[in-house]
PDB file as gemmi writes it, atoms N, CA and C in Angstrom:
CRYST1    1.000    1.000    1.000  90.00  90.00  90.00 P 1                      
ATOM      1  N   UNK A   1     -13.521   7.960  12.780  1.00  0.00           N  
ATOM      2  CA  UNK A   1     -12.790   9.161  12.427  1.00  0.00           C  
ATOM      3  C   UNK A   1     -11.299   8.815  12.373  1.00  0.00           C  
ATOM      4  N   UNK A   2     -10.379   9.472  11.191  1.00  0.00           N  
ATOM      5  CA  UNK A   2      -8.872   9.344  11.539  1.00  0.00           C  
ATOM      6  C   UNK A   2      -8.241  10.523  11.442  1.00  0.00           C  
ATOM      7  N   UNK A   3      -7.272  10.092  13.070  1.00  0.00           N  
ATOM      8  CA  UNK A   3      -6.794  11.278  13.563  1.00  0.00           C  
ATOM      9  C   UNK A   3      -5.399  11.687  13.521  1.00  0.00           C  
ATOM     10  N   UNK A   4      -5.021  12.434  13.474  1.00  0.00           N  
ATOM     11  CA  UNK A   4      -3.213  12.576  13.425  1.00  0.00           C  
ATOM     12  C   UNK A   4      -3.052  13.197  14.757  1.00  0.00           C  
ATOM     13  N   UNK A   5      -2.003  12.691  15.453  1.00  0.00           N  
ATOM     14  CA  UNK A   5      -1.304  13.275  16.412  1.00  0.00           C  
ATOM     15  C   UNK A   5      -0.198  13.884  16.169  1.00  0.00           C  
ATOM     16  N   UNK A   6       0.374  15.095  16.165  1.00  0.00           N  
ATOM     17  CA  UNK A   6       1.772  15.941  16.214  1.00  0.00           C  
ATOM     18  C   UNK A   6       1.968  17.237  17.394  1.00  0.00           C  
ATOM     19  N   UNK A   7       2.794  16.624  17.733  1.00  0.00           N  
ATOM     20  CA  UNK A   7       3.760  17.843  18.882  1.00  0.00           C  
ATOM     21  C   UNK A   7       4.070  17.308  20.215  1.00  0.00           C  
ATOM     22  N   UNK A   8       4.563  15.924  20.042  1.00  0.00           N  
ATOM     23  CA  UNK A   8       4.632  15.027  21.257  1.00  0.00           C  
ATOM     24  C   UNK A   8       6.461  14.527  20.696  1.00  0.00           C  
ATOM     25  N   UNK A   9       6.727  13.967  22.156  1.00  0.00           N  
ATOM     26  CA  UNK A   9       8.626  13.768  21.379  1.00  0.00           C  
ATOM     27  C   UNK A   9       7.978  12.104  21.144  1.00  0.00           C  
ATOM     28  N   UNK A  10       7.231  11.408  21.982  1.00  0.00           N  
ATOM     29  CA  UNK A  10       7.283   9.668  20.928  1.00  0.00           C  
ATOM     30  C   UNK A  10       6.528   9.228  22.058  1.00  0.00           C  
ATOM     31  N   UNK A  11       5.410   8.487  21.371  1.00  0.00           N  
ATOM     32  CA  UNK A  11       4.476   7.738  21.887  1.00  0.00           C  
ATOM     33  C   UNK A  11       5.220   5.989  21.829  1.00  0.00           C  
ATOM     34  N   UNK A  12       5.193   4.833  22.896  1.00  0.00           N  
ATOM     35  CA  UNK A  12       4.894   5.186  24.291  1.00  0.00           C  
ATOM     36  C   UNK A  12       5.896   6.020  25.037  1.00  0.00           C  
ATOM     37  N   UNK A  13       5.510   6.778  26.092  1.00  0.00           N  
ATOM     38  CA  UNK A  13       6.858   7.296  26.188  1.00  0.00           C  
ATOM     39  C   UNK A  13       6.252   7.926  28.010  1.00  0.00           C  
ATOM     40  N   UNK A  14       7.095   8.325  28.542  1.00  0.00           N  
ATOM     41  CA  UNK A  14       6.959   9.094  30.141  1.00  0.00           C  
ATOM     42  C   UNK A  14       7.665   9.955  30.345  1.00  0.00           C  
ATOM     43  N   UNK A  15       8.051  10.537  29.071  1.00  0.00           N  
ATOM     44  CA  UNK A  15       9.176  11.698  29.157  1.00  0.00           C  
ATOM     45  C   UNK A  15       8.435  13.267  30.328  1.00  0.00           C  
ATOM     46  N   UNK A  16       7.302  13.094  29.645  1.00  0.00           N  
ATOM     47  CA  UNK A  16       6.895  14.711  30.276  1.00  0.00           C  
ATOM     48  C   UNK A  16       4.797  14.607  30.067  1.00  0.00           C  
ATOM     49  N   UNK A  17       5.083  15.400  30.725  1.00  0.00           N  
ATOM     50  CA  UNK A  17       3.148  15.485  30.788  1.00  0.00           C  
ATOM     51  C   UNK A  17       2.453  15.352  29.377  1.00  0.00           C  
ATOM     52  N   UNK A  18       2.942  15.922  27.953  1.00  0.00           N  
ATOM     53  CA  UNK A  18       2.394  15.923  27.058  1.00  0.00           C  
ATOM     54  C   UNK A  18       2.211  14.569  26.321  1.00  0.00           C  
ATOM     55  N   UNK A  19       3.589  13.412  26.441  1.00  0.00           N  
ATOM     56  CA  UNK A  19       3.214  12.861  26.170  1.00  0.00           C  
ATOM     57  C   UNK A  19       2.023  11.300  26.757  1.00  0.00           C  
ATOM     58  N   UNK A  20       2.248  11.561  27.783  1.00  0.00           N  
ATOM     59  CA  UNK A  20       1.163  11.127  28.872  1.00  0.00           C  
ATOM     60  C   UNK A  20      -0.060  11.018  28.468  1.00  0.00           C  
ATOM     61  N   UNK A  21      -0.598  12.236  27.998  1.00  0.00           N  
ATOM     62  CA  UNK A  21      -1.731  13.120  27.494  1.00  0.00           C  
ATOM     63  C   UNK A  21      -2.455  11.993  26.500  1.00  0.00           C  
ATOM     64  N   UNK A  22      -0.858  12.542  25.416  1.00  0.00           N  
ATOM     65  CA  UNK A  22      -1.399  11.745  23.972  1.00  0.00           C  
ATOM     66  C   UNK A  22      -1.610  10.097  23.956  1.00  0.00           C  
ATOM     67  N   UNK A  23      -0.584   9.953  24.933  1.00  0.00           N  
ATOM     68  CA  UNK A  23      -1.044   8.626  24.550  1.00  0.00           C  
ATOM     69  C   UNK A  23      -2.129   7.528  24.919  1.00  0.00           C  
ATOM     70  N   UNK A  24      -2.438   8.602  26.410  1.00  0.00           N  
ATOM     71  CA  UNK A  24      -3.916   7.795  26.398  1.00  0.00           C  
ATOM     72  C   UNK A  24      -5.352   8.545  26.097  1.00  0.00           C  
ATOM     73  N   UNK A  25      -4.811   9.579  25.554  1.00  0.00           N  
ATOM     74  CA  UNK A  25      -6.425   9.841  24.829  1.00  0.00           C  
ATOM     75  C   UNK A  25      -6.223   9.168  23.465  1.00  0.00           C  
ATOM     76  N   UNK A  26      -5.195   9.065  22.880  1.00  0.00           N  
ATOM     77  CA  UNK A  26      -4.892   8.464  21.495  1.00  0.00           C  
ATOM     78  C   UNK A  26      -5.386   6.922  21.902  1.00  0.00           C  
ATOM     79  N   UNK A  27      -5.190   6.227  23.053  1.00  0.00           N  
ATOM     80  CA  UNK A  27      -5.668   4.766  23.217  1.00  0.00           C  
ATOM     81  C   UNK A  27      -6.884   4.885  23.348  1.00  0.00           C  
ATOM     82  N   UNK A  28      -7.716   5.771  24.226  1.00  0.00           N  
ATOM     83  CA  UNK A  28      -9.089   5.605  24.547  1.00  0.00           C  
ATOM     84  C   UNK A  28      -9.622   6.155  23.090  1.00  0.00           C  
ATOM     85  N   UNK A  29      -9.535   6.839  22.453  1.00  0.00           N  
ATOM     86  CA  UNK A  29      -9.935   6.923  21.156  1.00  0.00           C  
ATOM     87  C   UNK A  29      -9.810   5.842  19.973  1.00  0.00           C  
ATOM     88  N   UNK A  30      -8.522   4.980  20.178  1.00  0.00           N  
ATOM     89  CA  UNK A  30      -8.686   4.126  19.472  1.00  0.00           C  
ATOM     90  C   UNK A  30      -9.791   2.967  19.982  1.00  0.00           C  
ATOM     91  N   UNK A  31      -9.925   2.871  21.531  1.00  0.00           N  
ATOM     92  CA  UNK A  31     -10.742   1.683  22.072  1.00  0.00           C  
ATOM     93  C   UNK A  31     -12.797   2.286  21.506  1.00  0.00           C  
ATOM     94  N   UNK A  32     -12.784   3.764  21.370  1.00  0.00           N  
ATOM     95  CA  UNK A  32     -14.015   3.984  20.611  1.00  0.00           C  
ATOM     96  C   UNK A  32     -14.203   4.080  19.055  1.00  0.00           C  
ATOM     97  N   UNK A  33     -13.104   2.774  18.691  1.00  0.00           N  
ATOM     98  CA  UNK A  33     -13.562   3.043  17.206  1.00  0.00           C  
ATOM     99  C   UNK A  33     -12.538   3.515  16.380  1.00  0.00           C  
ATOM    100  N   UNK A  34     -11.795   4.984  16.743  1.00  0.00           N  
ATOM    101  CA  UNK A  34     -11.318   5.424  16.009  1.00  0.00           C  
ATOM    102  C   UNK A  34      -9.870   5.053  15.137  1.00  0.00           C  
ATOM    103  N   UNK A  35      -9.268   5.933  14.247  1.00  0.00           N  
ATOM    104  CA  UNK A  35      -8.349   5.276  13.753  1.00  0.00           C  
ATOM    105  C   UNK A  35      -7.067   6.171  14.053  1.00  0.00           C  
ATOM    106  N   UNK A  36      -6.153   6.094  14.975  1.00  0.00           N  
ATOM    107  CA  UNK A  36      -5.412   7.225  15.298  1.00  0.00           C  
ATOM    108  C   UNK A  36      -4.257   6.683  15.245  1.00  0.00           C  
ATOM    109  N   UNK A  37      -3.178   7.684  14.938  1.00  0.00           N  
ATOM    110  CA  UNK A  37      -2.108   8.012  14.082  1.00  0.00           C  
ATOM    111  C   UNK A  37      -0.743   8.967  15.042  1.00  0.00           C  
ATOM    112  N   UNK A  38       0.224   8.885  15.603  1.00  0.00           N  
ATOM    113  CA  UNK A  38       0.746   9.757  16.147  1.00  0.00           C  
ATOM    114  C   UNK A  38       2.429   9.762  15.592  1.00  0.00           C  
ATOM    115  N   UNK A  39       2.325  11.102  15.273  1.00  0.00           N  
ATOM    116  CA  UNK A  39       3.984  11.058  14.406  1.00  0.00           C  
ATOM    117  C   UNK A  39       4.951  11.679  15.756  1.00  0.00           C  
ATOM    118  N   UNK A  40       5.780  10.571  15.548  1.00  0.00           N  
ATOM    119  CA  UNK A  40       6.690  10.347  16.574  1.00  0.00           C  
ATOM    120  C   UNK A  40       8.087  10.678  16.253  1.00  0.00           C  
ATOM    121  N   UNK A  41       8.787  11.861  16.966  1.00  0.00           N  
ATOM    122  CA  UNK A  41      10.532  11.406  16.524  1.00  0.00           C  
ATOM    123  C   UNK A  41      11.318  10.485  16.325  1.00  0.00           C  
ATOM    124  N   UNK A  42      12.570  11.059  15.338  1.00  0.00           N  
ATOM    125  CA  UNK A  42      12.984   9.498  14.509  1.00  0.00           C  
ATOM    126  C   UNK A  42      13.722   9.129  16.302  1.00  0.00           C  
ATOM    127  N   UNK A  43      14.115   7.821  16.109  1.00  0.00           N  
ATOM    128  CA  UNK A  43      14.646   6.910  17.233  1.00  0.00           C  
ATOM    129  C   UNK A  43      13.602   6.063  18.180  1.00  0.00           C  
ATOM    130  N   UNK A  44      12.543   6.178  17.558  1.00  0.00           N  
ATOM    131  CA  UNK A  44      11.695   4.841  18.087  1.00  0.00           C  
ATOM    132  C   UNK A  44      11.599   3.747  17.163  1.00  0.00           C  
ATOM    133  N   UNK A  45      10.793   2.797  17.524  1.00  0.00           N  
ATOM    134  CA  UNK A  45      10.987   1.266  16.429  1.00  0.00           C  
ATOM    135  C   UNK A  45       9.553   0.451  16.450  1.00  0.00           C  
ATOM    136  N   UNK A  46       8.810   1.258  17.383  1.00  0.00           N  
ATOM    137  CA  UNK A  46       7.638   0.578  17.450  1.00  0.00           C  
ATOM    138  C   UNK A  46       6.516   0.964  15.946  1.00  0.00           C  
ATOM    139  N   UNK A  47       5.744   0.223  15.069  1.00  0.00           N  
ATOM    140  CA  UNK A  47       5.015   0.257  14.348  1.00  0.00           C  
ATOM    141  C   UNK A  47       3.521   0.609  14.977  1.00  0.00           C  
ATOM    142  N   UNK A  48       3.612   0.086  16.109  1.00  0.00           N  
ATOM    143  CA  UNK A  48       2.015   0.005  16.499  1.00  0.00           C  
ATOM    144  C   UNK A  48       1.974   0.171  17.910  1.00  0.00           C  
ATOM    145  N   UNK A  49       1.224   0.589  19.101  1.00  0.00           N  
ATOM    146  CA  UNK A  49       1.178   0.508  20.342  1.00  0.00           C  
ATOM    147  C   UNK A  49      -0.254   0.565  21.038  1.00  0.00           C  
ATOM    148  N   UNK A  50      -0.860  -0.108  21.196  1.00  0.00           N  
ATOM    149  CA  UNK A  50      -2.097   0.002  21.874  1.00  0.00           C  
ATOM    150  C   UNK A  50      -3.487   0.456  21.490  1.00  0.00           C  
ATOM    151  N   UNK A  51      -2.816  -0.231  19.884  1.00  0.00           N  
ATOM    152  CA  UNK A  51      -4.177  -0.120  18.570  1.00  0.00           C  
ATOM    153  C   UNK A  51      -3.509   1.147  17.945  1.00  0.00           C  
ATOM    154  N   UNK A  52      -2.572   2.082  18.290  1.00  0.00           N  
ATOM    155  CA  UNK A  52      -2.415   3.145  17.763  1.00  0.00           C  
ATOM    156  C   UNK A  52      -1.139   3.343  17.088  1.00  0.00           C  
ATOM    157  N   UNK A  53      -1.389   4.046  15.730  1.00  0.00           N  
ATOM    158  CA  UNK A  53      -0.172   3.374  14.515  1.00  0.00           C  
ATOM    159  C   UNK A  53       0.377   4.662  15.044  1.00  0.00           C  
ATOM    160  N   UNK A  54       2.329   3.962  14.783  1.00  0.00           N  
ATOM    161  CA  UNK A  54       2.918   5.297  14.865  1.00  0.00           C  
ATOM    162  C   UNK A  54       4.080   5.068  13.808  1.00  0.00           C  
ATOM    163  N   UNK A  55       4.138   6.708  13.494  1.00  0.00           N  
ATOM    164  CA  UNK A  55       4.729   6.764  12.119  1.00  0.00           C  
ATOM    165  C   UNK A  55       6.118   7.947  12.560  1.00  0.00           C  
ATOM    166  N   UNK A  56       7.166   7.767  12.005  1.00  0.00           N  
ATOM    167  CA  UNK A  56       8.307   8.340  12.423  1.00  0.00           C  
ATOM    168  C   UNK A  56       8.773   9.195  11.798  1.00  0.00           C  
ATOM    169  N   UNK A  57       8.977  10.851  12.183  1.00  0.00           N  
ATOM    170  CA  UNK A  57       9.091  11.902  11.225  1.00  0.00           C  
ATOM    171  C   UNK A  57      10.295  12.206  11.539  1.00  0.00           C  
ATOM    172  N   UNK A  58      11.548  12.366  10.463  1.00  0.00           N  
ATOM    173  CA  UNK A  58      12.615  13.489  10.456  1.00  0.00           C  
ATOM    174  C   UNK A  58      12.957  14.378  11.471  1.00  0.00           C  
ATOM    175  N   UNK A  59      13.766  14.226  12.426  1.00  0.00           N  
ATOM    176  CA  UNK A  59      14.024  15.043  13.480  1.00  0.00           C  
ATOM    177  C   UNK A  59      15.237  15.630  13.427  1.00  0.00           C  
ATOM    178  N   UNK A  60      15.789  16.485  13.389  1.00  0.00           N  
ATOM    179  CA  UNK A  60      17.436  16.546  13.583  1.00  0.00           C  
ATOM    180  C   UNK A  60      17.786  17.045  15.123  1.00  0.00           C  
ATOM    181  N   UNK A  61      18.241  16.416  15.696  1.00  0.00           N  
ATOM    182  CA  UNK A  61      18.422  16.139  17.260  1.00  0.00           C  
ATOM    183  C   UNK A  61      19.490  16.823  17.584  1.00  0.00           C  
ATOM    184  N   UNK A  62      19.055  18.151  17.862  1.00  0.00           N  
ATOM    185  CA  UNK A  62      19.979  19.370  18.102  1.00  0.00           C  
ATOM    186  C   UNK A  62      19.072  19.670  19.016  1.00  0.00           C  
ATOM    187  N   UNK A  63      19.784  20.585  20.234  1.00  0.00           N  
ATOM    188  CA  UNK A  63      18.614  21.418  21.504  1.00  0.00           C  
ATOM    189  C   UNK A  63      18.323  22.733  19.932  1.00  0.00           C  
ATOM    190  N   UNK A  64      16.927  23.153  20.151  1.00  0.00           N  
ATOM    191  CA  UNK A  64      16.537  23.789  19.860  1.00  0.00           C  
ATOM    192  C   UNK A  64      15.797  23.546  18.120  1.00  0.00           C  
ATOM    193  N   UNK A  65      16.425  22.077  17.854  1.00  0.00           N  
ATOM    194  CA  UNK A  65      16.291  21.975  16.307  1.00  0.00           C  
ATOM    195  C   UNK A  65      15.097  20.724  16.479  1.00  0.00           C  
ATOM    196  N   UNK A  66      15.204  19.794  17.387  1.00  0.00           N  
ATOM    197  CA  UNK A  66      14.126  18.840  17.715  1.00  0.00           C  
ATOM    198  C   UNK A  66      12.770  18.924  17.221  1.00  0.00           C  
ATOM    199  N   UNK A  67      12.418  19.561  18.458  1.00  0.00           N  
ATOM    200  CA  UNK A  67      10.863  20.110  18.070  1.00  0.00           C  
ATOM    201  C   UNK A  67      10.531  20.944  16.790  1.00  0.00           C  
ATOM    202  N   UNK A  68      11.281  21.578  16.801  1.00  0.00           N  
ATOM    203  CA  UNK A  68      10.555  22.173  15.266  1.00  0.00           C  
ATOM    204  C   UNK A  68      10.718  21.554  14.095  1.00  0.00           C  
ATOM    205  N   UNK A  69      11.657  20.564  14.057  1.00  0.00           N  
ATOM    206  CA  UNK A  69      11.369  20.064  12.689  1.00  0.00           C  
ATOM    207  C   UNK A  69      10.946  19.200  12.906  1.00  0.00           C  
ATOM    208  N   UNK A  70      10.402  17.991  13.733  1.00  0.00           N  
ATOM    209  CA  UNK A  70       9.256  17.257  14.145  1.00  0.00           C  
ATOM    210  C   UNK A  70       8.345  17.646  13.716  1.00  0.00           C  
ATOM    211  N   UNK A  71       8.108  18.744  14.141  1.00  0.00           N  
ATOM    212  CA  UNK A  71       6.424  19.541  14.310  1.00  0.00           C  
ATOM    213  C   UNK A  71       6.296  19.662  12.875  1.00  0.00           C  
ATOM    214  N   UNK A  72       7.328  20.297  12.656  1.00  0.00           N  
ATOM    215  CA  UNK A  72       7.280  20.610  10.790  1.00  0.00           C  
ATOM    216  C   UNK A  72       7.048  19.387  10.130  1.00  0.00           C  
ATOM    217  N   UNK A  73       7.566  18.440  10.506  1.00  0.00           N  
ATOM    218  CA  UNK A  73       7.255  16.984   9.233  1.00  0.00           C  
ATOM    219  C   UNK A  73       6.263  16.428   9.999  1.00  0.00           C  
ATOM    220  N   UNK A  74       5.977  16.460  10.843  1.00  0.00           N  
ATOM    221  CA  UNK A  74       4.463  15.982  11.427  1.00  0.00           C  
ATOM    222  C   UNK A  74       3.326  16.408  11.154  1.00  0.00           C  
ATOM    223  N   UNK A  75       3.583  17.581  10.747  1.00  0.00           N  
ATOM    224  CA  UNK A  75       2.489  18.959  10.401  1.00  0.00           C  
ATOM    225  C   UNK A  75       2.317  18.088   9.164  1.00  0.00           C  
ATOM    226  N   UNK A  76       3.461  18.540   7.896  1.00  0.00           N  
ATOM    227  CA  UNK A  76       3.640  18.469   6.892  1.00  0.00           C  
ATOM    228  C   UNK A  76       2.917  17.166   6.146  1.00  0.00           C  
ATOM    229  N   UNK A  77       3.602  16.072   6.648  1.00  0.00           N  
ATOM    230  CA  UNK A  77       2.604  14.468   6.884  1.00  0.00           C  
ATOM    231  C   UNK A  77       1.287  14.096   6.917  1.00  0.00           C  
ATOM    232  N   UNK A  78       1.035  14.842   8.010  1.00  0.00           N  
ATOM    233  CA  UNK A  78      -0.436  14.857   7.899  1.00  0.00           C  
ATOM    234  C   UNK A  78      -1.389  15.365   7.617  1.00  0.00           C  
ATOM    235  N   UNK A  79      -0.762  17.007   6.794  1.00  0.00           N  
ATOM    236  CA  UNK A  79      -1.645  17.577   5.941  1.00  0.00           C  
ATOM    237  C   UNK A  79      -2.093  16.914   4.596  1.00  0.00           C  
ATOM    238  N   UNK A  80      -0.912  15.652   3.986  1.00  0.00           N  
ATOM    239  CA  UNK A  80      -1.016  14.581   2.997  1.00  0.00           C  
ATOM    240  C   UNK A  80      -1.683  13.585   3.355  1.00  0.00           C  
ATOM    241  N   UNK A  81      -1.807  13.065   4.689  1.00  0.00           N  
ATOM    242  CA  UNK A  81      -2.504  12.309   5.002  1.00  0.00           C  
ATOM    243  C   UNK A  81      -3.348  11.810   4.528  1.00  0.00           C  
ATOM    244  N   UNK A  82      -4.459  10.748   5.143  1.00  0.00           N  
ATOM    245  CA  UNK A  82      -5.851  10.481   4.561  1.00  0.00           C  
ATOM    246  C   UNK A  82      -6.475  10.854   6.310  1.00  0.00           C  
ATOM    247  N   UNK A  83      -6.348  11.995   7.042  1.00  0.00           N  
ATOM    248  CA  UNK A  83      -6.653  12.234   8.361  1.00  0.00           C  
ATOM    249  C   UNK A  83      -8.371  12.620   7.794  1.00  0.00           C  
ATOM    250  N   UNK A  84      -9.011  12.534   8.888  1.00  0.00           N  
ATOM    251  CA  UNK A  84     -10.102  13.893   8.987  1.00  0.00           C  
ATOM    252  C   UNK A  84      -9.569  14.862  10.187  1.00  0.00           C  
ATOM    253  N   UNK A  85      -8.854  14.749  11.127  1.00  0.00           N  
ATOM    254  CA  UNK A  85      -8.718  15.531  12.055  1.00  0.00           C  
ATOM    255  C   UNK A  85      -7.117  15.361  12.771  1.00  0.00           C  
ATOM    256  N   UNK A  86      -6.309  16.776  12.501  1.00  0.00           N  
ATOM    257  CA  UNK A  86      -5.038  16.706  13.041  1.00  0.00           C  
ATOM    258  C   UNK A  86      -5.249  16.980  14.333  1.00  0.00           C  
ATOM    259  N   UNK A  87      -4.484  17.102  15.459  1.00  0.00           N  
ATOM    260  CA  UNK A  87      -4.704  17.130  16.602  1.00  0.00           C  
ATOM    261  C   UNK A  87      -3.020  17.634  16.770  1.00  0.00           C  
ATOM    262  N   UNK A  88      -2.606  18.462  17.421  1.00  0.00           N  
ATOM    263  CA  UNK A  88      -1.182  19.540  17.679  1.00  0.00           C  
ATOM    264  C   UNK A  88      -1.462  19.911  19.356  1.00  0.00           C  
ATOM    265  N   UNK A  89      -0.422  19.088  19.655  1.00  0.00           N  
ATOM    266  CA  UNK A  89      -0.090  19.611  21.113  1.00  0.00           C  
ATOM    267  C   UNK A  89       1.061  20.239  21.196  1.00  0.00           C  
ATOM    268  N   UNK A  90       0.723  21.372  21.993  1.00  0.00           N  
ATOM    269  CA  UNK A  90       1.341  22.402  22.730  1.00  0.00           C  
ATOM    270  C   UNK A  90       1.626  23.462  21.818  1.00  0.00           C  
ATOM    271  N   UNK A  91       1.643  24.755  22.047  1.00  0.00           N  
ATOM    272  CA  UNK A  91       1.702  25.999  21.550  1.00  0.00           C  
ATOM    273  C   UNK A  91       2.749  26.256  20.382  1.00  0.00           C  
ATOM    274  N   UNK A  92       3.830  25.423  20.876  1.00  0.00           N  
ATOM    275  CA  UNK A  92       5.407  25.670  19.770  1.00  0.00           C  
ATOM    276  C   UNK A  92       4.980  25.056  18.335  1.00  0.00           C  
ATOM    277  N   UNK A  93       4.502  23.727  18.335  1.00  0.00           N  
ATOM    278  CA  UNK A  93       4.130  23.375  17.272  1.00  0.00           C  
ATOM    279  C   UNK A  93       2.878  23.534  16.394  1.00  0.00           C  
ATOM    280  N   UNK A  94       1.996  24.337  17.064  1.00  0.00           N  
ATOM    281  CA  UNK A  94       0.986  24.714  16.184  1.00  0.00           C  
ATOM    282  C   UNK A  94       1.177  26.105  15.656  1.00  0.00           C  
ATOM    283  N   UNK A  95       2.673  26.461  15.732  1.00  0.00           N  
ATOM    284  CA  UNK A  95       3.038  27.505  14.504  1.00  0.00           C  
ATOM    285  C   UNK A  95       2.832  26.573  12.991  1.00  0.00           C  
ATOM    286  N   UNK A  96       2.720  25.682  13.632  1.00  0.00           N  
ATOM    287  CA  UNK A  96       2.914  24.739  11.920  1.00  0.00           C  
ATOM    288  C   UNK A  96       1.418  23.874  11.525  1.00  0.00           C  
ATOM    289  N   UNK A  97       0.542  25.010  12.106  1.00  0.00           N  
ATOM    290  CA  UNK A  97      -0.570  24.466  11.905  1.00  0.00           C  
ATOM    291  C   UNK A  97      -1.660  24.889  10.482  1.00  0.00           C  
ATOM    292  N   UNK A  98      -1.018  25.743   9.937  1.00  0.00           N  
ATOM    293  CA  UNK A  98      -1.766  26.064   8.569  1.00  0.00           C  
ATOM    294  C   UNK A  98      -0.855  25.424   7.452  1.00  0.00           C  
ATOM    295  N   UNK A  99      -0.185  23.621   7.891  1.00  0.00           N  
ATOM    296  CA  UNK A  99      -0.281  23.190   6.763  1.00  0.00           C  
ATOM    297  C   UNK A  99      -1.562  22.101   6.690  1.00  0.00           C  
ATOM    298  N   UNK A 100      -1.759  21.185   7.712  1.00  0.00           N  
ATOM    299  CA  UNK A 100      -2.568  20.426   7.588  1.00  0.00           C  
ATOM    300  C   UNK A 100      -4.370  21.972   7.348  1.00  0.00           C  
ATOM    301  N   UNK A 101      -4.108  22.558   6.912  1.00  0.00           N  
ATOM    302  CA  UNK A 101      -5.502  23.459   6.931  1.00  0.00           C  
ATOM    303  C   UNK A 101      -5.311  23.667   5.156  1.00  0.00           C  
ATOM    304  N   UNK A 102      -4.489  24.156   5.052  1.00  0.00           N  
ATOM    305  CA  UNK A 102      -4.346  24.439   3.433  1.00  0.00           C  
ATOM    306  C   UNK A 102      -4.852  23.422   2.782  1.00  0.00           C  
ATOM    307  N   UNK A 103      -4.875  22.244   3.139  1.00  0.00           N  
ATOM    308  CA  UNK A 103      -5.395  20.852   2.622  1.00  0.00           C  
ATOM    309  C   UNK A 103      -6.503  20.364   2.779  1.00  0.00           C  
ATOM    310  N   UNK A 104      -7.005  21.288   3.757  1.00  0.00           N  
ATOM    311  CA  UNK A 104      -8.985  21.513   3.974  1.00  0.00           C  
ATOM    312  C   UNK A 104      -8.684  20.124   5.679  1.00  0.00           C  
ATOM    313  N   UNK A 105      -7.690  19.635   6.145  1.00  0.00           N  
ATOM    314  CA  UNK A 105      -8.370  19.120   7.657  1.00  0.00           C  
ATOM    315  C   UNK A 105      -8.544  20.198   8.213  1.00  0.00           C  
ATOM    316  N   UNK A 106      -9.735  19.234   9.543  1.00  0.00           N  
ATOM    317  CA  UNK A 106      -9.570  20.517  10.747  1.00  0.00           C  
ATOM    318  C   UNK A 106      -8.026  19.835  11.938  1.00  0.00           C  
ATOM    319  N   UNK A 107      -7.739  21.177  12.244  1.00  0.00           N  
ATOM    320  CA  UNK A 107      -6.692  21.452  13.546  1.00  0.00           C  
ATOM    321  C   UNK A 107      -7.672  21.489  14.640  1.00  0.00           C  
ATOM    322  N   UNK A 108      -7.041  20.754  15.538  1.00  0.00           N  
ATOM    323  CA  UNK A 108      -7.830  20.871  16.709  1.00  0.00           C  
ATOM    324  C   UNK A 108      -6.058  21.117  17.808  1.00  0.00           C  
ATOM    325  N   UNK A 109      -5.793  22.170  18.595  1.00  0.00           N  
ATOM    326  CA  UNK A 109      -5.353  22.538  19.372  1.00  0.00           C  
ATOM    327  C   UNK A 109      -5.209  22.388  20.411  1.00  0.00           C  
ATOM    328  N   UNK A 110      -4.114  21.951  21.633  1.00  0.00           N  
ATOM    329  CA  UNK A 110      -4.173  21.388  23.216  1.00  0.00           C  
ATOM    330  C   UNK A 110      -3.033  22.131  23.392  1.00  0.00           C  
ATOM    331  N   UNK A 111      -3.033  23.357  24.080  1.00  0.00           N  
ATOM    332  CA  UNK A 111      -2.224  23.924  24.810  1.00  0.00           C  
ATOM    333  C   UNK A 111      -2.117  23.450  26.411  1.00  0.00           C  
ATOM    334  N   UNK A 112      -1.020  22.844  26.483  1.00  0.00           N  
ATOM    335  CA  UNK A 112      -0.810  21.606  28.031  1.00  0.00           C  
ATOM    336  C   UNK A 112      -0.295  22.460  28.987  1.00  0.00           C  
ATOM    337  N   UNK A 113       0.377  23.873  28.699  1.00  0.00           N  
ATOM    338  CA  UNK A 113       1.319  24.829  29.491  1.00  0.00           C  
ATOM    339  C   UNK A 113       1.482  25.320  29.262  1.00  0.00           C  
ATOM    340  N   UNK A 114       1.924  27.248  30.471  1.00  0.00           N  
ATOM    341  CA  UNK A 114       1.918  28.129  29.946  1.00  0.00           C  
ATOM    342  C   UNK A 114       3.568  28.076  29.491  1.00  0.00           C  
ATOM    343  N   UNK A 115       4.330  27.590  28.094  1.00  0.00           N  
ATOM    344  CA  UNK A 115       5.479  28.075  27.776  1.00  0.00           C  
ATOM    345  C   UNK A 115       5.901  28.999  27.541  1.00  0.00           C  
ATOM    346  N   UNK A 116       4.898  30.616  27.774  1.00  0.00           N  
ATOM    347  CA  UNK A 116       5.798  31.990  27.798  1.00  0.00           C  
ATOM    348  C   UNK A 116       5.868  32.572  29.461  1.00  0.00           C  
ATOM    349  N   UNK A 117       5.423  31.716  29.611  1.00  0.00           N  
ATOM    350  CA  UNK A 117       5.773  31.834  31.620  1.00  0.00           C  
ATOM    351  C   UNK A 117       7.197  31.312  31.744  1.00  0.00           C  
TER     352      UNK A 117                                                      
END                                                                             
């Protein structure tokens, strides 16, 4: 199966719980086979990490401007993709989840925290 990862700030990384998450279910998924993909904010340099390709989306690195336009060109990316399955962590960025759908993948959803608490 190939998977897209979006709504993480950059795989490898120890910034915060989410990306923790992704990056080792994104490894143990790659160690079963799969072919996984995680779009990462611009300012990393790595091509590849632990079988798992990472591809670098447009960020403009403002508080409040980060994440959403990540999410947005991550979304956006991998609705063009050659994915079968996007994968969107955390609640903020799967406002941007009916682009990879318009394009017929499935979204699969991981809400990590309550962010309206």
């Amino acid at each position: 199966m190939r998977i897209a990862m979006v709504g993480h700030k950059r795989v490898p990384s120890r910034e915060g719980g989410i990306e923790v998450v992704v990056e080792e279910l994104a490894a143990r998924m790659v160690m079963h086979g799969h072919s996984v993909t995680c779009y990462n904010r611009t300012g990393h340099h790595l091509d590849k990490y632990r079988g798992i390709r990472l591809k670098r989306v447009p960020t403009i690195d403002r508080k409040g401007l980060a994440a959403v336009t990540s999410s947005f060109f991550g979304c956006l990316a991998a609705a063009f993709g050659p994915y079968d399955v996007v994968h969107i962590h955390a609640e903020g960025p799967a406002m941007f989840s009916w682009l990879p759908r318009l394009t017929g993948k499935r979204v699969v959803l991981t809400v990590h925290g309550l962010d309206w608490a």
